[in-house]
LOMAR-779501 format. One record per residue (C-alpha): residue in one letter; z, x, y. Coordinates in steps of 0.1 Angstrom, whole numbers, always signed. Example, Ala and Ser with C-alpha at 12.3 -4.5 7.8 and 13.67 -1.06 7.14 Angstrom:
BEGIN
<voke a; w +78; u +123; v -45>
<voke s; w +71; u +137; v -11>
This chain:
BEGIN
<voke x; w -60; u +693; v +501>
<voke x; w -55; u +676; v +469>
<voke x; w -83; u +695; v +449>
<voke x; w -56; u +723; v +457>
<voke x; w -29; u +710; v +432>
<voke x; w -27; u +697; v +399>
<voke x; w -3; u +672; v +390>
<voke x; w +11; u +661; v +354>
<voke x; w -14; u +683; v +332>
<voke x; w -5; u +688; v +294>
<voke x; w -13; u +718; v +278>
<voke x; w -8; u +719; v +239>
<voke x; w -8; u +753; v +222>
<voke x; w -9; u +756; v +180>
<voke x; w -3; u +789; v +161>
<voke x; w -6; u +788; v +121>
<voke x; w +21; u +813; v +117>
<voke x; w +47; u +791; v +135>
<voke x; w +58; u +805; v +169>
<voke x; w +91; u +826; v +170>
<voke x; w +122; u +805; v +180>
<voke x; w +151; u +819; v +198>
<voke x; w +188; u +811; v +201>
<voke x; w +204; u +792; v +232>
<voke x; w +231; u +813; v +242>
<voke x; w +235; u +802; v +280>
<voke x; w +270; u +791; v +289>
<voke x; w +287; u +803; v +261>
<voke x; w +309; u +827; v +276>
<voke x; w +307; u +816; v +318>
<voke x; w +333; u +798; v +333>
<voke x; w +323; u +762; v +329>
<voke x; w +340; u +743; v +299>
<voke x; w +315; u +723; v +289>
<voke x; w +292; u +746; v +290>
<voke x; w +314; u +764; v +262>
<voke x; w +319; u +739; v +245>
<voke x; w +283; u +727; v +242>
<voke x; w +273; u +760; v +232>
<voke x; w +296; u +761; v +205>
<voke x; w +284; u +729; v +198>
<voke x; w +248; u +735; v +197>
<voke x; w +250; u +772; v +185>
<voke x; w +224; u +763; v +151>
<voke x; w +200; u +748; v +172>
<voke x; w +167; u +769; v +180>
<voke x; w +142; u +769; v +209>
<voke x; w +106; u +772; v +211>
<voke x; w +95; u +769; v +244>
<voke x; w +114; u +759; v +275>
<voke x; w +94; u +746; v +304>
<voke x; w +96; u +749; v +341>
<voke x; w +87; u +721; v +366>
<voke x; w +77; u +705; v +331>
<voke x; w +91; u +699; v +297>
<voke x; w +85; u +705; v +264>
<voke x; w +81; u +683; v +236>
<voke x; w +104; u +684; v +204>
<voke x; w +95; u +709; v +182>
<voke x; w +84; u +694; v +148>
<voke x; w +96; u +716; v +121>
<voke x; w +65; u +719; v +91>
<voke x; w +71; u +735; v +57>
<voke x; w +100; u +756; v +78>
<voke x; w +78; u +764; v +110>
<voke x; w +64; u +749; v +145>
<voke x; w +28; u +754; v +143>
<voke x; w +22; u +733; v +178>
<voke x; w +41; u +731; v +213>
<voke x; w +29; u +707; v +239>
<voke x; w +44; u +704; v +275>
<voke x; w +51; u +669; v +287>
<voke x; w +58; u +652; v +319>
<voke x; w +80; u +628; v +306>
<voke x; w +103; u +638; v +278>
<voke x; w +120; u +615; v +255>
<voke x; w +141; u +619; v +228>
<voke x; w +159; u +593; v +210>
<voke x; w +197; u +598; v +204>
<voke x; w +207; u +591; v +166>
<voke x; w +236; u +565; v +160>
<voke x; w +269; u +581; v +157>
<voke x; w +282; u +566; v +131>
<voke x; w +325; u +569; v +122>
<voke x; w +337; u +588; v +96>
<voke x; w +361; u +566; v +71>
<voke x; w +398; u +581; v +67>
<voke x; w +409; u +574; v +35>
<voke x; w +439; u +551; v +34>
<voke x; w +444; u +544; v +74>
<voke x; w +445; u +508; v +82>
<voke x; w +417; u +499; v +110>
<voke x; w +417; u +463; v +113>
<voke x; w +426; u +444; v +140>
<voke x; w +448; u +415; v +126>
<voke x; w +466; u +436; v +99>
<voke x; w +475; u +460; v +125>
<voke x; w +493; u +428; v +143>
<voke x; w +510; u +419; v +107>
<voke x; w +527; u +450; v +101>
<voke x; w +564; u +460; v +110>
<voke x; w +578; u +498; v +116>
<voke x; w +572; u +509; v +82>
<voke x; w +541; u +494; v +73>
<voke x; w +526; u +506; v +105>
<voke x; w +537; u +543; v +99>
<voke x; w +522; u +537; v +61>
<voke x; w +489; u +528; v +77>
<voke x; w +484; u +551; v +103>
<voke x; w +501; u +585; v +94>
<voke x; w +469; u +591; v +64>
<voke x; w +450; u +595; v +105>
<voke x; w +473; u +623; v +115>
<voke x; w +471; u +640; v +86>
<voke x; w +435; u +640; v +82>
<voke x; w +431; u +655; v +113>
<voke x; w +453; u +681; v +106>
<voke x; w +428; u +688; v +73>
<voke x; w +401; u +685; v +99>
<voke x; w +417; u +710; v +127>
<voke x; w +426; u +733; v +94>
<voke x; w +389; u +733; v +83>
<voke x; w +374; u +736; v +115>
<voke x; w +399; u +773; v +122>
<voke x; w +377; u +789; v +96>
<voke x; w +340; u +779; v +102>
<voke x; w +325; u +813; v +103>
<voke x; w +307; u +816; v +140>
<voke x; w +295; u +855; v +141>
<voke x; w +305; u +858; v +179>
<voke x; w +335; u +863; v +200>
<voke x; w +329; u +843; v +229>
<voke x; w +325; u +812; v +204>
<voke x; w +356; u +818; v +187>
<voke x; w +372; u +824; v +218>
<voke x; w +359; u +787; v +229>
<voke x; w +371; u +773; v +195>
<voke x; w +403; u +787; v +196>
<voke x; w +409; u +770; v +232>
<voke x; w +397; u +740; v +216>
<voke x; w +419; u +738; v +181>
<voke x; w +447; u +747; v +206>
<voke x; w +442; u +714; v +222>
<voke x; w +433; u +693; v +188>
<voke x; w +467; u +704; v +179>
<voke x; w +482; u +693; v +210>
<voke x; w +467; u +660; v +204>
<voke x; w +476; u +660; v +171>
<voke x; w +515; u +662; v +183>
<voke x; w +511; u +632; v +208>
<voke x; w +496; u +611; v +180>
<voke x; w +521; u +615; v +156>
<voke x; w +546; u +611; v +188>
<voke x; w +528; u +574; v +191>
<voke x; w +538; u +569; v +159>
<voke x; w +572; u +581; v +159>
<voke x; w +575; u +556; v +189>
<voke x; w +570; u +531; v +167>
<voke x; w +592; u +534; v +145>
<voke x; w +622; u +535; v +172>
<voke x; w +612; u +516; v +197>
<voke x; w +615; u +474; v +192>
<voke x; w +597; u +467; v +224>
<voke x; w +570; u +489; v +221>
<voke x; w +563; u +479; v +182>
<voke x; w +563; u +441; v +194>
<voke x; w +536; u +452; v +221>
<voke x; w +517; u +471; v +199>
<voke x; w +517; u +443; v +173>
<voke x; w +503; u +418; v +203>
<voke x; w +479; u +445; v +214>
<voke x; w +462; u +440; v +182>
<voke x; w +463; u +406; v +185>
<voke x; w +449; u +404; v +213>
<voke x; w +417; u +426; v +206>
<voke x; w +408; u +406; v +178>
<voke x; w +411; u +367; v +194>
<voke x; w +386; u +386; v +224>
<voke x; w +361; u +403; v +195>
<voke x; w +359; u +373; v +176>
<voke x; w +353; u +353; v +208>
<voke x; w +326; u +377; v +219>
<voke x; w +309; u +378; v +189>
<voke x; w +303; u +343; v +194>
<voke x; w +282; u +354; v +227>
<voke x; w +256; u +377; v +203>
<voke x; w +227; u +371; v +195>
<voke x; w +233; u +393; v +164>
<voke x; w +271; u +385; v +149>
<voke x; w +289; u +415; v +136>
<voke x; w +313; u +390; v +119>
<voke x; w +300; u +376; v +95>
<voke x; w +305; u +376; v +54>
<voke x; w +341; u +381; v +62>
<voke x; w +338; u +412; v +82>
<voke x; w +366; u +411; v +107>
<voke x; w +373; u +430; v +139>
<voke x; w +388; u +467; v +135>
<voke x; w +391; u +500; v +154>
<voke x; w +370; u +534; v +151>
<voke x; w +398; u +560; v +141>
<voke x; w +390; u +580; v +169>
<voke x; w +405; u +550; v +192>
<voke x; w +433; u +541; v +171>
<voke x; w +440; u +579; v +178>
<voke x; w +434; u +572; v +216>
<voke x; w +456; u +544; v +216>
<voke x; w +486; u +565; v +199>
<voke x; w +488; u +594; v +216>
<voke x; w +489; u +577; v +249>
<voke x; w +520; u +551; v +236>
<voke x; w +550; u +576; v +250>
<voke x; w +534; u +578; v +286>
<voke x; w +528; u +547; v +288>
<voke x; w +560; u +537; v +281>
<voke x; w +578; u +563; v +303>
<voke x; w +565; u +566; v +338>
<voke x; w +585; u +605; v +337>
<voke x; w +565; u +613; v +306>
<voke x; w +550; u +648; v +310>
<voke x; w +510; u +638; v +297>
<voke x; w +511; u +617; v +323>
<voke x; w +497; u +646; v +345>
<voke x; w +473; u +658; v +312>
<voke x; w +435; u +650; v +317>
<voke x; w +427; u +665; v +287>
<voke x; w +398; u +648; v +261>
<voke x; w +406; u +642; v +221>
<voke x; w +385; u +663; v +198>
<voke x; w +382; u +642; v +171>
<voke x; w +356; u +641; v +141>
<voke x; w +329; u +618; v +143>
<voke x; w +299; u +611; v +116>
<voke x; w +293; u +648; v +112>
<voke x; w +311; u +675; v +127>
């Protein structure tokens, strides 16, 4: 019964023209969040082909068109390094962190807050053509802006509260005695040339905006599951 099936069979087609590509508009205005949200994400990216039962090999892009499309079996893609984007003028490392009283802590981090103000700000005006993505970004700067408030609430915390500074300051402390020591496990060091241990910005954000509930067991965001939209290498 075999000779009735066939199993894992390629099949490559190539068109000088190119072959038309069409936008990915699933999700973007159901129900599901992320669904939304990865439209709105994704909403520049084309497709060629989609396959069913099968896959389709990436698309390569030649003098501005896909000339071939082949179907695989087993598709793999490899996912680019995200790299952090510097904030001018924010203090990331580690040990300095652990140095630093009230005021020299708010002069470190506070540049972070307000670059991701600039960033929410930008982001409002990014023209997107449709309603159902402005819709989803709306829903989504609404949020960055709530997370904007906690963060600068972290910080606020800071500055009033002894107790919470000195475990702050030990925090930091902490985190770099175990990243040194862990570094001494790799076989590739990251510290080395005098680089020392410091945090993306995206979780010194994390670790602000989370300081007043964690101090106060009442605090209202303890009952919040909501993620930080924060930007990365690129968007």
């Amino acid at each position: 019964r075999d000779t009735q099936f066939v199993f894992q069979v390629r099949m490559a087609l190539h068109y000088e023209r190119g072959f038309v590509c069409r936008p990915n508009r699933r999700g973007e205005d159901g129900s599901d969040e992320d669904q939304r949200v990865l439209a709105l994400t994704f909403r520049d990216r084309m497709e060629w082909a989609v396959g069913h039962n099968t896959s389709v090999e990436r698309p390569v892009l030649e003098a501005g068109k896909v000339t071939r499309l082949k179907t695989t079996q087993l598709p793999c893609f490899e996912v680019p390094r995200v790299e952090p984007r510097p904030v001018p003028d924010v203090t990331t490392g580690m040990a300095d962190l652990a140095k630093l009283d009230a005021k020299g802590l708010a002069n470190a981090l506070s540049p972070l807050v307000e670059a991701y103000g600039k960033w929410i700000d930008g982001q409002r005006y990014v023209q997107l053509g449709r309603d159902s993505l402005e819709k989803t970004r709306a829903d989504l700067m609404n949020k960055a802006e709530r997370a904007k408030a906690r963060i600068q609430a972290g910080l606020d915390l800071l500055a009033s509260n002894p107790q919470i500074l000195r475990a702050f300051q030990l925090a930091n402390q902490a985190m770099h005695v175990a990243a040194l020591q862990a570094d001494k496990s790799r076989e590739d060091p990251r510290y080395t040339g005098g680089a020392l241990p410091e945090w993306r910005p995206f979780q010194l954000a994390f670790l602000l905006m989370n300081l007043p509930s964690l101090s106060d067991a009442a605090h209202e965001d303890r009952k919040l599951a909501e993620l930080i939209y924060f930007p990365t290498g690129g968007g």
